[in-house]
C-alpha positions as YAML, in Angstrom:
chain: A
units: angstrom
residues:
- id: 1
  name: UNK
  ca: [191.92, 131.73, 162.47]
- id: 2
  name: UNK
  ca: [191.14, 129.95, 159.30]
- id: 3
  name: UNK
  ca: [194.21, 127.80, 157.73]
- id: 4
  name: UNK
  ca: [193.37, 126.72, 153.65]
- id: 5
  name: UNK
  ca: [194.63, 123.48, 153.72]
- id: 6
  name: UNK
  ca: [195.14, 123.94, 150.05]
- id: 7
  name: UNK
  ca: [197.36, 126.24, 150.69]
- id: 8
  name: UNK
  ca: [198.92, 125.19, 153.87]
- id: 9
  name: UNK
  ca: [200.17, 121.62, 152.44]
- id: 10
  name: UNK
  ca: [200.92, 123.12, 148.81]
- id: 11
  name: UNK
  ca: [199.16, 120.77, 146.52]
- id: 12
  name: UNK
  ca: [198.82, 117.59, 148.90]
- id: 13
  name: UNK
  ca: [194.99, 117.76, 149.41]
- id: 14
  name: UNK
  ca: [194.64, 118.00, 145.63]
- id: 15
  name: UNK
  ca: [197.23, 114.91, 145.27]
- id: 16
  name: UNK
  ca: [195.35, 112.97, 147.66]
- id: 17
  name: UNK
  ca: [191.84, 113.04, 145.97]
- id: 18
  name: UNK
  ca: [193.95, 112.49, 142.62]
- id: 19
  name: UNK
  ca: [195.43, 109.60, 143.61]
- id: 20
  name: UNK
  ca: [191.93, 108.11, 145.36]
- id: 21
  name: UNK
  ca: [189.86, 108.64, 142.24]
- id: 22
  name: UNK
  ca: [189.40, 105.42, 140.04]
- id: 23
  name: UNK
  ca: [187.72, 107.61, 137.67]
- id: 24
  name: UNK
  ca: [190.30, 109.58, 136.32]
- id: 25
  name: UNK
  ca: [191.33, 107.49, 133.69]
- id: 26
  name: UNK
  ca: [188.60, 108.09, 132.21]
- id: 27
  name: UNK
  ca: [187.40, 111.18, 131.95]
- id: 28
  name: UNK
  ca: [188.91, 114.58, 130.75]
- id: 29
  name: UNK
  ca: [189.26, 118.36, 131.16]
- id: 30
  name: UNK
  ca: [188.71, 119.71, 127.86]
- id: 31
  name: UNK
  ca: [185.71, 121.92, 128.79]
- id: 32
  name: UNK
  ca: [186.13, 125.07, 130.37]
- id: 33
  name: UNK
  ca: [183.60, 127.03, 132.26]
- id: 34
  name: UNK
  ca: [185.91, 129.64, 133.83]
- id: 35
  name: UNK
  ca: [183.24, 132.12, 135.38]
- id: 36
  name: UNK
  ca: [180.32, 130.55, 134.29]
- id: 37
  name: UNK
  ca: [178.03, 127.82, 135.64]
- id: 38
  name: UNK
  ca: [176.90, 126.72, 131.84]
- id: 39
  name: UNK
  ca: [178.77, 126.13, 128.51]
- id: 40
  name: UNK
  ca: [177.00, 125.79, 125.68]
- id: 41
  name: UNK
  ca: [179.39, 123.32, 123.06]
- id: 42
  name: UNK
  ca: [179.23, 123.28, 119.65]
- id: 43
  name: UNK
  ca: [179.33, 120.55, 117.51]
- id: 44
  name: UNK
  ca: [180.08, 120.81, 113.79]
- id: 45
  name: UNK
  ca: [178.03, 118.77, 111.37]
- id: 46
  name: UNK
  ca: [179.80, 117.54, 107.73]
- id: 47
  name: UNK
  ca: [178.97, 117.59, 104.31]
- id: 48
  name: UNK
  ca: [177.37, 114.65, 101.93]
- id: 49
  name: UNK
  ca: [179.91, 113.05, 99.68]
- id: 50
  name: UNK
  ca: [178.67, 113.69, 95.88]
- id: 51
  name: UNK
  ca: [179.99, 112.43, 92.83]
- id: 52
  name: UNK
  ca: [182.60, 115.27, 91.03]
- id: 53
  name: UNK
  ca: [181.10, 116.23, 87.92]
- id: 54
  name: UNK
  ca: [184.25, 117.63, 85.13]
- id: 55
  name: UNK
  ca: [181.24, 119.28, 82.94]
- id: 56
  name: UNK
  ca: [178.82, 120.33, 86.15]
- id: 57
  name: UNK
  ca: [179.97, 124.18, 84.90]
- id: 58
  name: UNK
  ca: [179.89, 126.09, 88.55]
- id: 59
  name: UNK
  ca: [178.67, 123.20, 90.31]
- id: 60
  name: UNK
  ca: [181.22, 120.41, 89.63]
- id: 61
  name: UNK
  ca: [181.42, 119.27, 93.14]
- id: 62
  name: UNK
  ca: [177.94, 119.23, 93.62]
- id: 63
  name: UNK
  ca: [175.21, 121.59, 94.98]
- id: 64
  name: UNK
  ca: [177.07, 123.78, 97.69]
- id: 65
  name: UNK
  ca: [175.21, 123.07, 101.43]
- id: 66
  name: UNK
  ca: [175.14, 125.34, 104.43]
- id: 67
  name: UNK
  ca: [178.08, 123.41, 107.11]
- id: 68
  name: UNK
  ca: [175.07, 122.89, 110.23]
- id: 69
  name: UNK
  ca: [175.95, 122.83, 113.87]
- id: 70
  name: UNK
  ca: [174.74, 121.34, 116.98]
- id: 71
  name: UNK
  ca: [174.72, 122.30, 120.20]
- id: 72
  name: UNK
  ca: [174.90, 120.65, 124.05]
- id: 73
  name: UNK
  ca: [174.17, 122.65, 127.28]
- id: 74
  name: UNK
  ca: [176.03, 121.86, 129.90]
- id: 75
  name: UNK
  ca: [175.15, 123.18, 133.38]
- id: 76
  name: UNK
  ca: [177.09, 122.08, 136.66]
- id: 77
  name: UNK
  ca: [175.11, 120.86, 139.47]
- id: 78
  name: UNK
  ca: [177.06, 119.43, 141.86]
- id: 79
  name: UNK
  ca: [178.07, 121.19, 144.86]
- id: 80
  name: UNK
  ca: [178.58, 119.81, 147.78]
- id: 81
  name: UNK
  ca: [179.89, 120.31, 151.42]
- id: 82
  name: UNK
  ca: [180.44, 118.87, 154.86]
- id: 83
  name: UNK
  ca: [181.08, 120.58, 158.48]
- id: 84
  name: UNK
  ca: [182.58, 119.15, 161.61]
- id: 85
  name: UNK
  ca: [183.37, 120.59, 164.79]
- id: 86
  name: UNK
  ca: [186.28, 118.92, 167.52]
- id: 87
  name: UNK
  ca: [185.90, 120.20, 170.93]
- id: 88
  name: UNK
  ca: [188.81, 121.17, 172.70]
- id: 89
  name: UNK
  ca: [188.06, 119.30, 175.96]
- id: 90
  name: UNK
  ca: [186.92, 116.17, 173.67]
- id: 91
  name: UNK
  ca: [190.73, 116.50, 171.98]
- id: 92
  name: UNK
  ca: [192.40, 116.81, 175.62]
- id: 93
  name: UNK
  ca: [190.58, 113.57, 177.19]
- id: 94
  name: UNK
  ca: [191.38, 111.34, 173.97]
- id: 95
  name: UNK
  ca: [194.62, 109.54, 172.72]
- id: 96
  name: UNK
  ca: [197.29, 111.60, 171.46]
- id: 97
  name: UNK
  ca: [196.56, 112.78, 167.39]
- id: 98
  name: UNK
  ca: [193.15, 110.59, 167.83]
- id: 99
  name: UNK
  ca: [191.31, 114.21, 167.56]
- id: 100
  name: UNK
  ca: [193.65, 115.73, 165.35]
- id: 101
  name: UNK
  ca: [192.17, 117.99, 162.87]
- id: 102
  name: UNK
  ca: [193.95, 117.88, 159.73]
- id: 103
  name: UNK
  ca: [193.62, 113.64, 160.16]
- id: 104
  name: UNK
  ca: [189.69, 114.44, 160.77]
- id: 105
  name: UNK
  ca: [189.86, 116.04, 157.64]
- id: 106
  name: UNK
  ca: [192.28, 113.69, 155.21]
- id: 107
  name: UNK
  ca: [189.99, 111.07, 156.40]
- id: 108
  name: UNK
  ca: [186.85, 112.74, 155.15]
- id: 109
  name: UNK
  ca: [188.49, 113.34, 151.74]
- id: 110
  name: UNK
  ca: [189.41, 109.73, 151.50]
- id: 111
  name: UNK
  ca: [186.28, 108.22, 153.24]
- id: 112
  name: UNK
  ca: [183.69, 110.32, 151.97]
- id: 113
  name: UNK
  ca: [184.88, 113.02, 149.23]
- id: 114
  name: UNK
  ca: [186.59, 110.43, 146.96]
- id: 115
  name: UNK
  ca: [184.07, 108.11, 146.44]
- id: 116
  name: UNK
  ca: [181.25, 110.07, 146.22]
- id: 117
  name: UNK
  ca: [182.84, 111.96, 142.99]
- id: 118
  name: UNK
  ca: [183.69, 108.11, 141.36]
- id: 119
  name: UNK
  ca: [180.30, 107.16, 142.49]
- id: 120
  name: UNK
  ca: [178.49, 110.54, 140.80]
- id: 121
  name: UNK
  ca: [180.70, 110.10, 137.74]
- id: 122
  name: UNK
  ca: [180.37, 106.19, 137.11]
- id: 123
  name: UNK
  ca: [176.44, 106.67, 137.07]
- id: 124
  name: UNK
  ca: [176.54, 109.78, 134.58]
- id: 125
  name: UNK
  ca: [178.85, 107.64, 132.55]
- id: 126
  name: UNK
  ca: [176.29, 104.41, 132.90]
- id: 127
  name: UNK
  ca: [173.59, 106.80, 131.91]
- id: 128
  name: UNK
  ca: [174.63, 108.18, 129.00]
- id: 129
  name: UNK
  ca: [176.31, 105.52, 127.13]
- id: 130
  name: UNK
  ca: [175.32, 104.55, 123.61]
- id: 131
  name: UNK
  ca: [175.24, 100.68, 124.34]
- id: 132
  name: UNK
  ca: [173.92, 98.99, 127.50]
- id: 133
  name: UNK
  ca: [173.70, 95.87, 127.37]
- id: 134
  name: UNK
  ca: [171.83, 93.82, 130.34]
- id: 135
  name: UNK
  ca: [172.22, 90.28, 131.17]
- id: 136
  name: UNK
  ca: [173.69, 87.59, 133.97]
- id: 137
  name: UNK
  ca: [176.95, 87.51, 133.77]
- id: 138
  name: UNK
  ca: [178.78, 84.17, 134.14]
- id: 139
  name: UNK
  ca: [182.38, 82.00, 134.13]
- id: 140
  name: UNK
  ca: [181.46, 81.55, 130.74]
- id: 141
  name: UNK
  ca: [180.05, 84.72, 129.06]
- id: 142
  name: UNK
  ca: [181.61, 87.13, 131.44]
- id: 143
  name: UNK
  ca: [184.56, 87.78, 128.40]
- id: 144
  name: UNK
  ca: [182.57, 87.15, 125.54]
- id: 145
  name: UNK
  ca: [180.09, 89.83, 126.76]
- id: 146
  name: UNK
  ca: [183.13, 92.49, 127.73]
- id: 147
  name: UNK
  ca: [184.52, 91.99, 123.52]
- id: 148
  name: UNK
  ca: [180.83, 92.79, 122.79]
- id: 149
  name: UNK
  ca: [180.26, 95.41, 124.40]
- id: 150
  name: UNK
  ca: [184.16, 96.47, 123.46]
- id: 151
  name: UNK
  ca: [183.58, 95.69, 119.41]
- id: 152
  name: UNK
  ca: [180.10, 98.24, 120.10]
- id: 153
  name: UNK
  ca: [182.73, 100.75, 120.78]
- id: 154
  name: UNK
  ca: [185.18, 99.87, 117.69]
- id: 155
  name: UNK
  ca: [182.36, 99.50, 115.23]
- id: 156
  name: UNK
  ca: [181.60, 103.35, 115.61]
- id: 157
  name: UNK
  ca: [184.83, 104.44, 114.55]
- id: 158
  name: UNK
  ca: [186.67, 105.25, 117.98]
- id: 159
  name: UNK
  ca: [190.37, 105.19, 119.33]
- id: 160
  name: UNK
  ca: [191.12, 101.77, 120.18]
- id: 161
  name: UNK
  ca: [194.41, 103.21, 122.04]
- id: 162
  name: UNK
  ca: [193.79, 104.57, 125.90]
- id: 163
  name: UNK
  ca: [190.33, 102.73, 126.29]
- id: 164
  name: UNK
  ca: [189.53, 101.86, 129.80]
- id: 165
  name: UNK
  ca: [187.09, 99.42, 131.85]
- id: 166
  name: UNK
  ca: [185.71, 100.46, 135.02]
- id: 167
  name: UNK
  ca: [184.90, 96.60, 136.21]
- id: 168
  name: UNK
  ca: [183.18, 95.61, 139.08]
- id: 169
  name: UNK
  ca: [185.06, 93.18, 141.55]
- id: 170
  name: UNK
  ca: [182.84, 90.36, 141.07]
- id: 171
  name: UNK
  ca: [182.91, 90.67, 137.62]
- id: 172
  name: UNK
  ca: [186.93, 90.68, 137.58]
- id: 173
  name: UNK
  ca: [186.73, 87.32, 139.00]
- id: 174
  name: UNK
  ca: [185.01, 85.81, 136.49]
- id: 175
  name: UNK
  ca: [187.09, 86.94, 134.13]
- id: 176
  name: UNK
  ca: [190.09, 85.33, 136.17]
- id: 177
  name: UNK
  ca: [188.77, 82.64, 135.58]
- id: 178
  name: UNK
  ca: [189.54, 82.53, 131.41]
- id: 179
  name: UNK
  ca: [193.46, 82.02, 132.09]
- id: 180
  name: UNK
  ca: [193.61, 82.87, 127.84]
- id: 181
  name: UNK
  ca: [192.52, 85.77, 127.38]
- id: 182
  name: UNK
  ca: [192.46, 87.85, 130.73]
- id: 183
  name: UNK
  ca: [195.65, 88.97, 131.87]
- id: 184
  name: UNK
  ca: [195.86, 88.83, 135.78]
- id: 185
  name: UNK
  ca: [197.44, 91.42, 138.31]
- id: 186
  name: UNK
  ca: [200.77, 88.69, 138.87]
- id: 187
  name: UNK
  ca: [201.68, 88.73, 135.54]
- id: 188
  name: UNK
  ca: [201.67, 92.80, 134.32]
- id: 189
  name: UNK
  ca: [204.96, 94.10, 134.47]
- id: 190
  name: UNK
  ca: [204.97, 96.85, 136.22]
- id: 191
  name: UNK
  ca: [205.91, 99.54, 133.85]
- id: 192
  name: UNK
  ca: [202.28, 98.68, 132.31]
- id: 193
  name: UNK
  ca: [200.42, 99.36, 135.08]
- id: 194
  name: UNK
  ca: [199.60, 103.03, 134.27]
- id: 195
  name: UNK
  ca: [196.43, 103.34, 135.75]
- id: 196
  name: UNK
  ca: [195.12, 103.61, 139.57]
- id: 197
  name: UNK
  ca: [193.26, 99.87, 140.33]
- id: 198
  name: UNK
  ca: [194.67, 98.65, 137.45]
- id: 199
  name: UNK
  ca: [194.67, 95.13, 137.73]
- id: 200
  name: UNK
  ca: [194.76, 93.99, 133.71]
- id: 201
  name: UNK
  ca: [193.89, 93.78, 130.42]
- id: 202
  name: UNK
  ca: [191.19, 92.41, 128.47]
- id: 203
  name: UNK
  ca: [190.57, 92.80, 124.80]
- id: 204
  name: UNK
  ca: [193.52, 95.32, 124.75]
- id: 205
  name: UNK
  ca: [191.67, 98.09, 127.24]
- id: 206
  name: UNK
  ca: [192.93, 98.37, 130.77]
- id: 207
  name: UNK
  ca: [190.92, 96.91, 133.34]
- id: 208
  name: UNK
  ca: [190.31, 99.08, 136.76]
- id: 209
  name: UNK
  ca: [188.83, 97.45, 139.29]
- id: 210
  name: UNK
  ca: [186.24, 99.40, 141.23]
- id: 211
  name: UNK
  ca: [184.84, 98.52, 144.48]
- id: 212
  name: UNK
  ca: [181.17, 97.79, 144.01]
- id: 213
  name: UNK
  ca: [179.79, 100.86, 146.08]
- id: 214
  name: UNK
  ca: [181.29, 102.84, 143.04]
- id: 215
  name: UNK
  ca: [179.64, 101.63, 140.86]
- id: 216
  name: UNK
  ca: [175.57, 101.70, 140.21]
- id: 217
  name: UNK
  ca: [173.11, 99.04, 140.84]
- id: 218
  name: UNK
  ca: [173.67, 96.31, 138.41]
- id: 219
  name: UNK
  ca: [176.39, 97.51, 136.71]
- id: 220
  name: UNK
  ca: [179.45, 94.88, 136.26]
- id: 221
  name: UNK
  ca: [181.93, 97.13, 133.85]
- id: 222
  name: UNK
  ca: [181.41, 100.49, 131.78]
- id: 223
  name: UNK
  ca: [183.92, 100.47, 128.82]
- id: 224
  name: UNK
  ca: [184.80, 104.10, 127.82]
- id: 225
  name: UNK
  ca: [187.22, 106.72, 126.44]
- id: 226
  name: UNK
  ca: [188.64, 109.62, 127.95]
- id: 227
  name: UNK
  ca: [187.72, 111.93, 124.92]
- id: 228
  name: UNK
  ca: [183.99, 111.28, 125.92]
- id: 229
  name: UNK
  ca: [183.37, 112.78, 129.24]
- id: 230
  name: UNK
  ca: [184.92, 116.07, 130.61]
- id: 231
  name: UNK
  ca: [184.43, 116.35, 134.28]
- id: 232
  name: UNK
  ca: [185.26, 119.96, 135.35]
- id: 233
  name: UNK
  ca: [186.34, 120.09, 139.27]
- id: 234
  name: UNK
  ca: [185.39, 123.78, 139.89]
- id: 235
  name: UNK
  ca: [185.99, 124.67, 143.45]
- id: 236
  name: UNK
  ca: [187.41, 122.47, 146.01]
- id: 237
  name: UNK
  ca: [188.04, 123.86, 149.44]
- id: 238
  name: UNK
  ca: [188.69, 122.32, 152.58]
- id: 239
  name: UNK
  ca: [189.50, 124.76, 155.84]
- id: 240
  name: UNK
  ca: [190.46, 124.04, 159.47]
- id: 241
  name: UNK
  ca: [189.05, 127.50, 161.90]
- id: 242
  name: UNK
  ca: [190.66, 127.24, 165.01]
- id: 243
  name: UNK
  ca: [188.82, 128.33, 168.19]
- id: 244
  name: UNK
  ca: [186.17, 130.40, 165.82]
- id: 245
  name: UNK
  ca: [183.68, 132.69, 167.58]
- id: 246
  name: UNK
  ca: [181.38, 130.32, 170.04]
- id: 247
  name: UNK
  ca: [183.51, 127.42, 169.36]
- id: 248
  name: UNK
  ca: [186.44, 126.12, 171.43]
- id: 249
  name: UNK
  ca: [188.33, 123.95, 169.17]
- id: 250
  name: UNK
  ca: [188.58, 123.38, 165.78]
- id: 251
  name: UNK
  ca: [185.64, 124.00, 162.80]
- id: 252
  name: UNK
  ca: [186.46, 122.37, 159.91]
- id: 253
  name: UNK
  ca: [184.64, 122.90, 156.61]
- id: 254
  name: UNK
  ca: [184.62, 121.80, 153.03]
- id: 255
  name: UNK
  ca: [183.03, 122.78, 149.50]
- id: 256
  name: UNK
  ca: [183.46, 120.50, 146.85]
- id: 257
  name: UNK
  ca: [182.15, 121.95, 142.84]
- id: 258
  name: UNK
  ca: [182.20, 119.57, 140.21]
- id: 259
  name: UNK
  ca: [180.18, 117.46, 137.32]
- id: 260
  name: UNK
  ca: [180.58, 115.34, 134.26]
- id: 261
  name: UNK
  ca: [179.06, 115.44, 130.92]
- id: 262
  name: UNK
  ca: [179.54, 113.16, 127.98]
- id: 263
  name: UNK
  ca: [179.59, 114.83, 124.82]
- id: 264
  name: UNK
  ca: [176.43, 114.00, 122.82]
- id: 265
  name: UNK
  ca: [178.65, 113.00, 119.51]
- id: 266
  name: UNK
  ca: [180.81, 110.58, 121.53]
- id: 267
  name: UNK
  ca: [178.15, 108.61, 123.51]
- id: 268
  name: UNK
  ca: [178.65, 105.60, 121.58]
- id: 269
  name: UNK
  ca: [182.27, 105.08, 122.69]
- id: 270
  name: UNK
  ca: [180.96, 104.48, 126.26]
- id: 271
  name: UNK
  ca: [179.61, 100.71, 126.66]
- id: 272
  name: UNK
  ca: [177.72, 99.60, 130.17]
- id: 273
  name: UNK
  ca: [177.09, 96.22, 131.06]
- id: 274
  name: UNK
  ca: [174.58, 95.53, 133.97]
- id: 275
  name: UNK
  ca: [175.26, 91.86, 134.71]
- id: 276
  name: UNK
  ca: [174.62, 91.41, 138.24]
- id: 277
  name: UNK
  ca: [170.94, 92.13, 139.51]
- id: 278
  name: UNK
  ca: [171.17, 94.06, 142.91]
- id: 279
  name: UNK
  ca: [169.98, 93.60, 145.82]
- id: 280
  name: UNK
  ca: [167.01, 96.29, 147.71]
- id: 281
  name: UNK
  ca: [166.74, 95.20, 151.50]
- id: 282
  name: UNK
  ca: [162.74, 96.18, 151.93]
- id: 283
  name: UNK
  ca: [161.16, 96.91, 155.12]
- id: 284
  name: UNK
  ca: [157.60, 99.06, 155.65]
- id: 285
  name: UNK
  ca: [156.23, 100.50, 158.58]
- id: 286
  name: UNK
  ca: [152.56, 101.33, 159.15]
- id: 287
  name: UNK
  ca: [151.86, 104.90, 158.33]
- id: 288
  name: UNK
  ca: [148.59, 106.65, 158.71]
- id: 289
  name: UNK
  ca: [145.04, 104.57, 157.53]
- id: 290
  name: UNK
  ca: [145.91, 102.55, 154.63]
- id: 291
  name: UNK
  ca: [149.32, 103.85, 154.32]
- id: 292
  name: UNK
  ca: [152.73, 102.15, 154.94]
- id: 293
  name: UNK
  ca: [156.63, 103.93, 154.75]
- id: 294
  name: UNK
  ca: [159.17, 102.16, 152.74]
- id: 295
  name: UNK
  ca: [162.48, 101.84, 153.94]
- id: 296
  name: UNK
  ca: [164.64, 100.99, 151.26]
- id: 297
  name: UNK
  ca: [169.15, 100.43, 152.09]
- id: 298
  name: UNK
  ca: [171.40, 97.93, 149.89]
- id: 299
  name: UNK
  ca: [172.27, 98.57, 146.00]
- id: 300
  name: UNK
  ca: [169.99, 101.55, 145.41]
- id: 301
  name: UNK
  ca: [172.10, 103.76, 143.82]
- id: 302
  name: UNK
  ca: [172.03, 104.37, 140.18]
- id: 303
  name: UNK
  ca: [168.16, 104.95, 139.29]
- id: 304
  name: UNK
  ca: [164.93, 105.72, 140.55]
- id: 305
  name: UNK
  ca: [163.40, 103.94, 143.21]
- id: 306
  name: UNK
  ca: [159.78, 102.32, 142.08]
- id: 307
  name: UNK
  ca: [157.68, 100.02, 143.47]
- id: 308
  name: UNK
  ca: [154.86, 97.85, 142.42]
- id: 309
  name: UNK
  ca: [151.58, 96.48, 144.97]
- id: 310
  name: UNK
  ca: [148.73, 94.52, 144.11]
- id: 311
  name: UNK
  ca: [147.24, 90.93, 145.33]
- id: 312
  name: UNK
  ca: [149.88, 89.45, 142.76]
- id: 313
  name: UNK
  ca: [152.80, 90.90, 142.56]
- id: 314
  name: UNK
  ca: [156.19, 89.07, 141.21]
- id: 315
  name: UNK
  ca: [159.92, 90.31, 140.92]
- id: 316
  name: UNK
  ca: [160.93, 91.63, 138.01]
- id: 317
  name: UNK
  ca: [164.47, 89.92, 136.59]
- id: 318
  name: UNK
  ca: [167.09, 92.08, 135.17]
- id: 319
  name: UNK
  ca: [166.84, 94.24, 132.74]
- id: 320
  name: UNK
  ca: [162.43, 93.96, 132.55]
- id: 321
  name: UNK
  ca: [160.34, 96.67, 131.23]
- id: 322
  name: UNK
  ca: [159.62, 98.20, 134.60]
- id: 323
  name: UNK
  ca: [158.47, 102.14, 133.29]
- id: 324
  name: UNK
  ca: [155.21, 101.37, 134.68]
- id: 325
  name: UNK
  ca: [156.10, 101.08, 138.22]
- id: 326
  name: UNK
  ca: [155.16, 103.90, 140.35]
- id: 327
  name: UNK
  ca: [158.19, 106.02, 141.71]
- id: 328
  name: UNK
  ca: [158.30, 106.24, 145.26]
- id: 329
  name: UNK
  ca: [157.98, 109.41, 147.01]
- id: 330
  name: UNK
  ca: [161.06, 111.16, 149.38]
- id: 331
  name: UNK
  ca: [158.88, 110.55, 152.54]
- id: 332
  name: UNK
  ca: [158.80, 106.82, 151.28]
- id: 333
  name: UNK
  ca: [154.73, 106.88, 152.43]
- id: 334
  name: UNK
  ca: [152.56, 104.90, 150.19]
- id: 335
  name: UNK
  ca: [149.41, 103.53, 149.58]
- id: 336
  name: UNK
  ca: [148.93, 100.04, 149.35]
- id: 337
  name: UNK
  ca: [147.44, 96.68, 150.07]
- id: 338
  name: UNK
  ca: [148.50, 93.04, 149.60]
- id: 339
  name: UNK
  ca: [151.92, 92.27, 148.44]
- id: 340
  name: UNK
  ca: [154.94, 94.91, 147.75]
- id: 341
  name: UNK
  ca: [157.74, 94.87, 145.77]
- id: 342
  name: UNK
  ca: [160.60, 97.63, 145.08]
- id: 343
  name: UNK
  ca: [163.07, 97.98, 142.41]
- id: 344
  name: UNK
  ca: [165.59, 100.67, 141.28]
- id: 345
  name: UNK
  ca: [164.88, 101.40, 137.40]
- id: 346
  name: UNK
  ca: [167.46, 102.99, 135.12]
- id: 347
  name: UNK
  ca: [167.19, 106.01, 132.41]
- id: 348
  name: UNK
  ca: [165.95, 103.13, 130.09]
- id: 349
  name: UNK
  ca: [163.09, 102.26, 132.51]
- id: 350
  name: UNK
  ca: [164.93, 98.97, 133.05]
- id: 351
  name: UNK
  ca: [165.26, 96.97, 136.62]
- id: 352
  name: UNK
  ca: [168.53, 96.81, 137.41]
- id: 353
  name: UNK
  ca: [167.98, 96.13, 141.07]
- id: 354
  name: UNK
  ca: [165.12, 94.57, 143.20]
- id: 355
  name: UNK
  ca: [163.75, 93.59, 146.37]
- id: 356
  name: UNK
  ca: [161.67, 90.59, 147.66]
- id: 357
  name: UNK
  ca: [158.09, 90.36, 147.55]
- id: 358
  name: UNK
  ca: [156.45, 91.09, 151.22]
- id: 359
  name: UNK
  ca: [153.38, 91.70, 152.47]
- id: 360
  name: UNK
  ca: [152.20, 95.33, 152.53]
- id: 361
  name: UNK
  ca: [151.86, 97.10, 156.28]
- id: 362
  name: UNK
  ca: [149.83, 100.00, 156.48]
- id: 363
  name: UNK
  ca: [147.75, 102.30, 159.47]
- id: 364
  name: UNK
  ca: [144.73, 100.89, 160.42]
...
């Protein structure tokens, strides 16, 4: 017997990952790709402004242009989906409701499910912006860079009004610290609070604060607007199958559809700041003759893992030129000699996260 959860708690499981998202705020649903896995948008060109001419005879307003278009594919690519099984017998010998099911399952939506659409979302968002800006991020500079990367926005012509600021922890607190022109959590009233994580406002656009595993490597705020980026959730279903065939218990199953996409023509209303070089904790293992395996965990997320080995090797700083690193495979194997060092490089073939130098071990 399969039970839709969907259907069995009305709209709760759709509240639920509402409510979790930070991301909502800014992003939109203006795209729609009904049956179809790509949508082709069109964007509409204008017309050069020309100087009216009373005695131009038939061409007055000037020399009469064919309107051109523009168009941006957008294909979704994201679909993911978990499976769990609880044994009957396991359920019996635990705890009361510690095997339940449908808990199993709300905990996997808010655990797993949630953050793995903000995460997906925030780096799409990072990615595409029109400004990026890197730099170390400080007490001092920490506003000063947000109204810079804010003005980016305002100097291409965007809404001021409903601009939001996906903002790193770390990065909040520095901006605590300016008592003058960050508003803090204690002192919005709440009927201003309109946003979930809100926690202020800085240079009029409401801050959200994001926990850092959100957000990609090196990135301390993205600045946006909702008109940028439709994010189409396509399919999202989440089943419990009691005692299915070969199973005695409960199977429980999930498929979750969905993207983002930021509209070519509105790429310059999204601002990223990387302020905060990650961290890559680097390990290698000796692999076959003259080989090693990389074993990369920490803040990884966000770009392309690359690595660099030589008798000299030094750690790139934030933001360096590092298109000239060597990608690392899936299998993480290797070859190399001497010293090793691995960083995660963006879109723009910058290092936004690194590791420390070590010495290279490989088969013999």
């Amino acid at each position: 017997m399969a039970i839709n959860l969907a259907e069995k708690y009305s709209s709760q499981v759709d509240e639920v990952i509402r409510k979790g998202l930070l991301s909502t705020a800014g992003v939109n649903n203006e795209v729609s790709f009904g049956n179809a896995q790509t949508v082709t948008v069109f964007s509409m060109d204008t017309a050069p402004l020309n100087d009216y001419n009373p005695e131009g005879g038939m061409q007055r307003y000037g020399t009469p242009v064919e309107l051109q278009d523009t168009t941006q594919e957008m294909k979704m690519t994201q679909q993911k989906a978990f499976t769990f099984t609880i044994d009957k017998t396991f359920e019996a010998d635990s705890p009361e409701g510690v095997r339940n099911a449908g808990k199993a399952l709300q905990r996997q939506i808010e655990q797993v499910i949630i953050p793995e659409i903000d995460r997906y979302r925030f780096e799409k968002l990072s990615e595409k912006a029109g400004t990026k800006n890197y730099g170390t991020l400080t007490a001092e500079n920490a506003y000063t860079s947000f109204v810079t990367a804010n003005t980016a926005i305002t100097d291409e012509e965007f809404p001021v009004e409903n601009r939001v600021a996906f903002c790193s922890n770390s990065f909040i607190e520095l901006l605590k610290q300016d008592t003058v022109h960050f508003t803090k959590a204690t002192e919005i009233a709440q009927d201003r609070i309109i946003f979930k994580g809100m926690v202020g406002d800085c240079d009029g656009v409401a801050v959200i604060a994001v926990p850092k595993r959100r957000l990609p490597a090196g990135v301390s705020f993205i600045i946006t607007h909702p008109m940028c980026a439709p994010a189409p959730v396509k399919l999202q279903e989440y089943k419990i199958h009691r005692d299915p065939p070969g199973i005695a218990g409960h199977l429980v199953e999930g498929l979750l559809y969905h993207d983002i996409f930021v509209f070519d023509k509105k790429k310059n209303a999204v601002s990223v700041q990387y302020g905060n070089l990650g961290s890559v904790s680097l390990a290698m293992e000796a692999g076959e003759s003259g080989k090693g395996v990389l074993k990369l965990s920490g803040d990884i997320t966000g770009g392309t893992p690359v690595y660099k080995a030589g008798s000299s090797v030094t750690a790139p700083a934030l933001g360096d030129d590092i298109s000239s690193w060597t990608e690392i495979p899936a299998d993480g194997v290797i070859s190399a000699s001497g010293k090793v060092c691995v960083a995660i490089r963006n879109t723009d073939g910058k290092c936004v996260s690194v590791s420390e130098v070590i010495t290279a071990v490989t088969g013999a």
